[in-house]
Structures are given as C-alpha cells and as structure tokens.
N, C-alpha and C positions, 0 to 999 in steps of 0.2 A: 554649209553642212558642219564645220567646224565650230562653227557658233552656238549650232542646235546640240551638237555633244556634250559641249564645256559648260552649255547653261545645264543641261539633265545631271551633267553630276556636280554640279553646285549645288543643282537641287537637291539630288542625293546625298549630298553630305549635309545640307543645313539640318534634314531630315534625321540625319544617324546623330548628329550632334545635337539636336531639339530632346530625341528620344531617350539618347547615355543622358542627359543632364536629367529628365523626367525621372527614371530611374535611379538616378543616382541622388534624386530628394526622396524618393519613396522608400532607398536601404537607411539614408541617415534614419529618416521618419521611425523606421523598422528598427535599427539600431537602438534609440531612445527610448521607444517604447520597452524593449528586452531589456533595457537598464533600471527600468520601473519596476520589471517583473520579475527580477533579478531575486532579492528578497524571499518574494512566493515559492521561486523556484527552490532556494535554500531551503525556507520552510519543509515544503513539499519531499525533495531528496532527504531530510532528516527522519520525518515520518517515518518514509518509505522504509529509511534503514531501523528506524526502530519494530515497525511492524514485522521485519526481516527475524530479527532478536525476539520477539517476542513470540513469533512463531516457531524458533528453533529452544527457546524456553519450554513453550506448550508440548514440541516435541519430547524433550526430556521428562519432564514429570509424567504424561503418559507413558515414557519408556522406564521410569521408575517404579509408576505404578502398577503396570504390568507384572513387576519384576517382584514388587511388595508382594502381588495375587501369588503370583508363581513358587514364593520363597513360604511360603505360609504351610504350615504343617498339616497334612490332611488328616482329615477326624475318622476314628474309628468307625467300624460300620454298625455300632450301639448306638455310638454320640451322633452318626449319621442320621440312623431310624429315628431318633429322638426329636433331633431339630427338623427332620423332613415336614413332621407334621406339629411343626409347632406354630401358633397362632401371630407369632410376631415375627415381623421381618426382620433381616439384620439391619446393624446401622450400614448408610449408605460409605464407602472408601472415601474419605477426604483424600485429595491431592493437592499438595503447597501451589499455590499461584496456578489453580486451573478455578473457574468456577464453570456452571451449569447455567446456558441458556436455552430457555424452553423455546421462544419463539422469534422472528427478525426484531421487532421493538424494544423487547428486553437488550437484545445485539447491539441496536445502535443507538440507544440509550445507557450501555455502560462504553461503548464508545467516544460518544459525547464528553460523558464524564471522568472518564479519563484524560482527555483532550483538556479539558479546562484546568481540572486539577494538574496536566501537565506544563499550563503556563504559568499558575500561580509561581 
C-alpha cells in the first residue's frame, strides 16, 4: 500500500514539474515576443498622447471661437434689416488649427496625412 502512494505522488510531482516547465517556456516565449512589441507599443502610447493634445488644442480654439462670436459687436437694427435680406452669405469664421470635415474619408485621409508628414 505504501508503494501504490509513493509511486501516485511521484507521479504527481513528475506531472506538476512537466507542467511549471511547459509554462515557464510559454512566459519566456511571451516575454520575447512583448520585447518585439515593445517599440509598437511606444509608438502607439505617443500617438495616443498626441491625439490627447490635439484634442485639448481643438478644444481651445472652439472655446476661442466661441468667445470671438460672443465678443463681436451686435449691428444695429437698420444694419440688421439690411444684411437680413441680403443676397450674399457671410464669409464662413476661420478658426487657427481647426479645419472642416465634411464626411468619414475626408477624416481619415487627413489623418493619414498627418501621420506621415509626422514621421518625415
């Protein structure tokens, strides 16, 4: 009976030690590979903080432009009547470093282009 024990956790141990050793090729494996990817990931995190910036950029100039609308001196109610029915639209607000995209294409095609011009 003492024989049938000691061989079952032999066994059990060759088992747990086959298994940690399996494991422990599959984290180096994992490890290496996350040093390849290392790079990407920097990449990636740099974006991420630029896109950050850029979006707290795009906030200020709409919070500018807003500000430009607001600050603007309202027209008389002559100068109002006049331009109501006048045949030509105003020009459109330029805002520094916002542009206008009409549709997803235009989006990720000045996307693109930014991305390349930003590794030149």
């Amino acid at each position: 009976m003492a024989m049938i024990i000691d061989s079952v956790i032999i066994l059990l141990l060759i088992g747990s030690i086959t298994y940690g050793y399996i494991v422990s090729r599959k984290v180096r494996m994992l490890m290496a590979i996350l040093k390849d990817l290392e790079p990407l990931v920097e990449e990636f995190s740099s974006a991420v903080d630029k896109s950050q910036d850029s979006v707290s950029q795009m906030r200020d100039n709409i919070e500018v432009a807003e500000q430009v609308q607001h600050a603007e001196p309202e027209m008389e109610p002559e100068m109002a009547q006049q331009t109501a029915f006048s045949s030509r639209r105003a020009a459109p607000v330029e805002t520094p470093g916002l542009r206008v995209m009409r549709d997803k294409k235009e989006l990720v095609r000045a996307f693109f282009d930014t991305q390349s011009t930003a590794k030149v």
